[in-house]
BAKOLLO-547751 format. One record per residue (C-alpha): x, y, z; residue in three letters. Coordinates in steps of 0.05 Angstrom, whole numbers, padded with zeros to 5 digits, always signed. Example, Ala and Ser with C-alpha at 12.3 -4.5 7.8 and 13.67 -1.06 7.14 Angstrom:
REM residues 2
+00246-00090+00156ala;+00273-00021+00143ser;
This chain:
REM residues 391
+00948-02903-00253unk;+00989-02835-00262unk;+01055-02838-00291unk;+01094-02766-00289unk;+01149-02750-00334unk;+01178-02717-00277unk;+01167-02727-00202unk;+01107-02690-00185unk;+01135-02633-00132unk;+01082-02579-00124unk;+01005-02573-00098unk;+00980-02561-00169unk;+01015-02624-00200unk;+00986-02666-00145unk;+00917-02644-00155unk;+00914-02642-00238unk;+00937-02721-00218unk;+00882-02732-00164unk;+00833-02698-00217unk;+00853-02744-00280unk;+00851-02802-00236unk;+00778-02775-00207unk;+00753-02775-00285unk;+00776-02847-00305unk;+00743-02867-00239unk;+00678-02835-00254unk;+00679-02863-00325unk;+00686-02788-00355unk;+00739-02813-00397unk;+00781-02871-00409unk;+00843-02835-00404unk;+00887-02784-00424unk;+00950-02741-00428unk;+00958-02672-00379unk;+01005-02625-00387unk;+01021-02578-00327unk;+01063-02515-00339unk;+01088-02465-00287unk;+01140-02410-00295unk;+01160-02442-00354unk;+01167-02503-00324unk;+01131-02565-00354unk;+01108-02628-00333unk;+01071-02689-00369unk;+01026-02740-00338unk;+00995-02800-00376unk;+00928-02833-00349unk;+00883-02896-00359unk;+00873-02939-00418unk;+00864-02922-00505unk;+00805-02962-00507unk;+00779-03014-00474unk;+00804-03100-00485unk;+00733-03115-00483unk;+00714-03068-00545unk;+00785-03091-00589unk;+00796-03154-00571unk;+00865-03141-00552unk;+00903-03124-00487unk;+00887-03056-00470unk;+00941-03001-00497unk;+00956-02938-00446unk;+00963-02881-00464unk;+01037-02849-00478unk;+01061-02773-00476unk;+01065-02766-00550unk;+00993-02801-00559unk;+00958-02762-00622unk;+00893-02735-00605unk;+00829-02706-00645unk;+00835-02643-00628unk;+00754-02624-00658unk;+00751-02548-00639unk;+00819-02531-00608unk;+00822-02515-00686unk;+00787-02457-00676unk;+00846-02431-00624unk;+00916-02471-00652unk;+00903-02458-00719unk;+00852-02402-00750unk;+00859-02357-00691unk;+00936-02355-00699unk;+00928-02352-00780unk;+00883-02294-00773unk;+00922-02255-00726unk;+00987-02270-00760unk;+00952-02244-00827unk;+00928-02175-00791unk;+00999-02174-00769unk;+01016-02182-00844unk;+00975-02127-00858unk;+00930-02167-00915unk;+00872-02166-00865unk;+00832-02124-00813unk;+00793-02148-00758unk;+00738-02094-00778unk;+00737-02120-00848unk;+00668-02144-00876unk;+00666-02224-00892unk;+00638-02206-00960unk;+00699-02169-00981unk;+00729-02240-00986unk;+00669-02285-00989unk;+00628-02242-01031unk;+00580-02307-01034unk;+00547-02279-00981unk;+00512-02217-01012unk;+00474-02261-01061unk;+00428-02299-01008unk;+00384-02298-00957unk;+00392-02249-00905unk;+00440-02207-00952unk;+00430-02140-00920unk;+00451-02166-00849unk;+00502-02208-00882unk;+00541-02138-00909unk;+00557-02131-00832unk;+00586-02190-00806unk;+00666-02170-00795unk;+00723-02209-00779unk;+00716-02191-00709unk;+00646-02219-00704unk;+00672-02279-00734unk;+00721-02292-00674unk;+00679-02269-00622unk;+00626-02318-00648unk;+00573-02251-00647unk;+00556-02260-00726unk;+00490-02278-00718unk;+00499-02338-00754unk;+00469-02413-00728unk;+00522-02450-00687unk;+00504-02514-00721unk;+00480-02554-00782unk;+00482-02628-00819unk;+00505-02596-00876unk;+00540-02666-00875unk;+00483-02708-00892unk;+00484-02680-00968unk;+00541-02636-00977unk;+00601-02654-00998unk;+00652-02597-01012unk;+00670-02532-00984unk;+00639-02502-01043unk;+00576-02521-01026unk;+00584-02513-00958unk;+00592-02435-00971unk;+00526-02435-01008unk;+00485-02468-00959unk;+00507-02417-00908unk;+00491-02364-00955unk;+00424-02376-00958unk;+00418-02389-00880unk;+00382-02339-00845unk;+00415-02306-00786unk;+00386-02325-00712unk;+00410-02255-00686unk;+00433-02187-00721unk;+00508-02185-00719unk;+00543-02154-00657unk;+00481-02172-00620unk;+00492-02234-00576unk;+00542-02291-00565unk;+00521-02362-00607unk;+00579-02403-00608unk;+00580-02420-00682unk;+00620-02472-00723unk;+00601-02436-00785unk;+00631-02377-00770unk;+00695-02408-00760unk;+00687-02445-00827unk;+00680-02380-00867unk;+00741-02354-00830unk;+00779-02409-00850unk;+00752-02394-00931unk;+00783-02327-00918unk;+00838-02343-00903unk;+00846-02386-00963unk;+00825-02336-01001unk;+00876-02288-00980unk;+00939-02332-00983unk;+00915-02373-01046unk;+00930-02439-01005unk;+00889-02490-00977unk;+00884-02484-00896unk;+00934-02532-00870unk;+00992-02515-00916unk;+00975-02442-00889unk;+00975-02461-00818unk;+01037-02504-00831unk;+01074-02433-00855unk;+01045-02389-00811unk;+01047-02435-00747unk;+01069-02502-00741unk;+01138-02494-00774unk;+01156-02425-00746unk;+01139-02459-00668unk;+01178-02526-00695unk;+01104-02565-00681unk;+01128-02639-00714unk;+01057-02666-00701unk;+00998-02620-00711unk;+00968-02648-00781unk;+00903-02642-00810unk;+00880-02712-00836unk;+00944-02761-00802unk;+00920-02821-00851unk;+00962-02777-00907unk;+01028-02779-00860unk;+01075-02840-00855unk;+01086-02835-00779unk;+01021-02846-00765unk;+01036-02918-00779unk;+01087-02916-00716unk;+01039-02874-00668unk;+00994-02879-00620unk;+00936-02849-00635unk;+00872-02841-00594unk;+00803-02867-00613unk;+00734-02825-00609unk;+00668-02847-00621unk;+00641-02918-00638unk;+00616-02887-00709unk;+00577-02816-00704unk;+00520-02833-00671unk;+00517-02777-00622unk;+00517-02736-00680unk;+00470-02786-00722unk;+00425-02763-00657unk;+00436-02690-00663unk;+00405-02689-00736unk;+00350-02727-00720unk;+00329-02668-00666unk;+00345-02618-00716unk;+00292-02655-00765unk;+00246-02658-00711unk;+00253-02579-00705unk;+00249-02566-00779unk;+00189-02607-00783unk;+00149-02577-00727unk;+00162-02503-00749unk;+00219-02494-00694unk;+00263-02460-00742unk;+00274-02404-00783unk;+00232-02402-00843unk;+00301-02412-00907unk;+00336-02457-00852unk;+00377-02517-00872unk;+00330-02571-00915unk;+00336-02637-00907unk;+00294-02700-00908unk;+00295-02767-00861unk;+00305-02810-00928unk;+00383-02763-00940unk;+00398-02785-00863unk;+00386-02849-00877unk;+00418-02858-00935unk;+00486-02823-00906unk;+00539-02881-00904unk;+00546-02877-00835unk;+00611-02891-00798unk;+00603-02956-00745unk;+00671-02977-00726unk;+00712-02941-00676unk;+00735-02874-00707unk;+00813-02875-00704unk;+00865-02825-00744unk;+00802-02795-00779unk;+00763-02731-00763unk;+00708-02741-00713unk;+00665-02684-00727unk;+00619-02700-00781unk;+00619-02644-00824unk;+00692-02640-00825unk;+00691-02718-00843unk;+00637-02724-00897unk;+00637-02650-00925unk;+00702-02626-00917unk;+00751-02683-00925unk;+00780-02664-00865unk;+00803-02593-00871unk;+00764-02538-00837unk;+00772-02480-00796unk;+00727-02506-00744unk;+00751-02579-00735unk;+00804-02629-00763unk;+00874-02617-00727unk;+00904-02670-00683unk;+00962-02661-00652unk;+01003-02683-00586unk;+01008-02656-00519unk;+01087-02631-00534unk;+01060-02593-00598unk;+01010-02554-00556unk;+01054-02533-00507unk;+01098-02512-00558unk;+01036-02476-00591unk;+01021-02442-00516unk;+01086-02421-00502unk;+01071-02374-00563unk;+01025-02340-00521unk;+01064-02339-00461unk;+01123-02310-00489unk;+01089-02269-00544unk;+01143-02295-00594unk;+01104-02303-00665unk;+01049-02257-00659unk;+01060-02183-00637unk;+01042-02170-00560unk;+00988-02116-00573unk;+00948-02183-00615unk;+00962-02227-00560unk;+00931-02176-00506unk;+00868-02154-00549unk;+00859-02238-00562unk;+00848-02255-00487unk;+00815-02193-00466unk;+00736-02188-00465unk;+00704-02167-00532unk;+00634-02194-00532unk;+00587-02221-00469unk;+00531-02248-00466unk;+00494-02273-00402unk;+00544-02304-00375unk;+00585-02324-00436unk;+00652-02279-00444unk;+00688-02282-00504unk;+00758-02259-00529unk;+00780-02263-00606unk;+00777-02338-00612unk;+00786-02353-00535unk;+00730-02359-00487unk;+00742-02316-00418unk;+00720-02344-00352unk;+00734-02317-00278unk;+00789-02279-00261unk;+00832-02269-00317unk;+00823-02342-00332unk;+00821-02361-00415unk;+00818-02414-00456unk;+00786-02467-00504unk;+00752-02530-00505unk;+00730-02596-00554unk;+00681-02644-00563unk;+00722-02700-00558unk;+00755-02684-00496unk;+00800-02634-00500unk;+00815-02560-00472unk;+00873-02512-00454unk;+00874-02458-00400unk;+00913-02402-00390unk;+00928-02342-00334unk;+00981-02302-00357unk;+00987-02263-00292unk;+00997-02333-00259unk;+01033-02360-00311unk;+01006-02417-00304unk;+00979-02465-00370unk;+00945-02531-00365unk;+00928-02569-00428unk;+00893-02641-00416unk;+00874-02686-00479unk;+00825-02742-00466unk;+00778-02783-00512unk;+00717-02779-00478unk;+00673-02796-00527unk;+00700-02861-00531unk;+00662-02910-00551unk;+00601-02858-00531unk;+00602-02794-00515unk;+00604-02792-00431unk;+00563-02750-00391unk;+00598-02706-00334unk;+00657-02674-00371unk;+00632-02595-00364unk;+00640-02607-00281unk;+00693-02641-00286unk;+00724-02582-00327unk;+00695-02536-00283unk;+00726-02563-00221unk;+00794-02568-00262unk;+00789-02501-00268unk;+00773-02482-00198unk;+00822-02525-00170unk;+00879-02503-00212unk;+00872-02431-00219unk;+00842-02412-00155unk;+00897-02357-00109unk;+00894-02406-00050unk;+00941-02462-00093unk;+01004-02466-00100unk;
């Protein structure tokens, strides 16, 4: 059922209602929180269950307007997209800046040569070259280490050259921006970000904050197994030859010997390299946050209030395509002026400024597994929402 913090009055309302109810009736998600806002106008709708009776052995909790999500990479777009921008806008950074001029790691490993060209900009617009994914989680365990084993990765693509949506990338980013301010991420983001746009809720790792004892907070996975599964294919890969030659090493007896997670995941970082290697704190992954926070967070962009207007425009406007993947500076572009960003667990934000229209929906639907069916569902979200013909 659909509960409104105001009464629904307008076409677009209805239907983001009709379409949350649609996904807890296809078993997409469990539930979730919506967030609908129009001219500046903004409405809330809450939908379905936390988690199923069945799975905690207690009546089952819905969900509230101020339920705290896993945000996974909405990161990349709430926090190091703003911090980078804001830090241009500080002048202590260019977007044509080469990586290695603060990670100068990178000149010392494989690949070194190509390495030397990867900016800023190719950072954001995920055109680096570098792989979009690895279980650096299985043996890694700090951020030291993790800027090693990407140093000796070898690049898939020469940088500038095609679009791989890469969590790596965004993990150096975040490095560089610690190593510009001299601060670990999330006390940067809380300066540069959540305090300026009053944001009472976006933390990295909630288990450190004493309202999380009060909150409601939504659980992902039952363990990582869909990510257990995702190493086991890239083992299969690396054994058969599928790979680069200096790719990732790793060995069945380090996967099995990872102290896997089993119980429900709840106030604690899905994503697994996040979790295990990063304690939490990355530029990819790690921030949760409510549904109030990130329309606080969007309004930014709607009124251009914290970052300058020329870095808002150049952020949503087409830098790098590829097929038919678009991409801004953090943002991915779709149809007709359409942008916006999306996460594993269940989560994505769209914008159309010449609409002025924003829709942010948080659900958890990797809970207990990770459901088949949400990229249609998003994709009819998106049509029905945005398309001229609604009103």
């Amino acid at each position: 059922m659909v509960k409104w913090e105001k009464v629904p009055t307008t076409v677009r309302e209805q239907t983001l209602a009709s379409l949350m109810e649609s996904g807890v009736q296809q078993g997409i998600f469990p539930g979730g929180v919506a967030c609908l806002i129009q001219e500046g106008a903004v409405n809330v709708l809450t939908c379905g269950i936390l988690s199923p009776a069945t799975l905690t052995g207690k009546p089952s909790e819905i969900f509230r307007s101020d339920t705290l999500f896993d945000l996974a990479s909405l990161t990349k777009v709430a926090v190091t997209l703003p911090c980078i921008l804001l830090t241009v806008q500080e002048g202590r950074l260019r977007l044509d800046d080469c990586v290695t001029t603060y990670l100068p790691e990178l000149i010392s490993g494989f690949d070194a040569i190509r390495k030397r060209e990867i900016t800023i900009h190719h950072l954001l617009t995920h055109t680096s070259g570098l792989p979009a994914w690895r279980p650096y989680f299985a043996i890694l365990r700090s951020k030291e280490e993790y800027l090693q084993a990407i140093t000796v990765e070898p690049l898939e693509r020469e940088p500038g050259e095609a679009v791989i949506y890469s969590d790596l990338g965004f993990m150096l980013l975040g490095w560089v921006l610690e190593r510009i301010w001299g601060e670990r991420l999330d006390h940067i983001a809380q300066s540069l970000v959540f305090d300026p746009l009053s944001m009472k809720t976006a933390w990295f790792r909630p288990r450190d904050t004493e309202e999380i004892y009060s909150a409601s907070v939504a659980p992902t996975e039952l363990g990582n197994e869909f990510e257990r599964g995702m190493a086991l294919t890239y083992m299969d890969k690396l054994e058969s030859g599928m790979l680069p030659e200096g790719s990732f090493g790793l060995c069945r007896e380090q996967l099995s010997g990872l102290n896997w997670r089993l119980e429900p995941i709840c106030a604690e970082v899905h994503d697994a390299n996040c979790y295990y290697g990063m304690q939490g704190i990355s530029g990819h992954a790690g921030l949760f946050s409510t549904i109030w926070d990130l329309e606080r967070y969007m309004k930014m962009w709607r009124e251009q209030s914290l970052i300058m207007e020329p870095l808002c425009q150049s952020a949503v406007r087409c830098h790098a395509e590829s097929g038919t993947l678009k991409r801004g500076l953090g943002w991915e572009l779709y149809a007709n002026e359409l942008y916006g960003h999306t996460g594993f667990t269940g989560t994505s934000i769209y914008r159309h400024d010449r609409m002025d229209i924003t829709v942010i929906v948080l659900t958890n639907r990797i809970h207990p597994v990770v459901k088949e069916g949400m990229i249609e569902w998003r994709a009819a979200l998106r049509h029905a929402l945005f398309s001229s013909h609604t009103n």
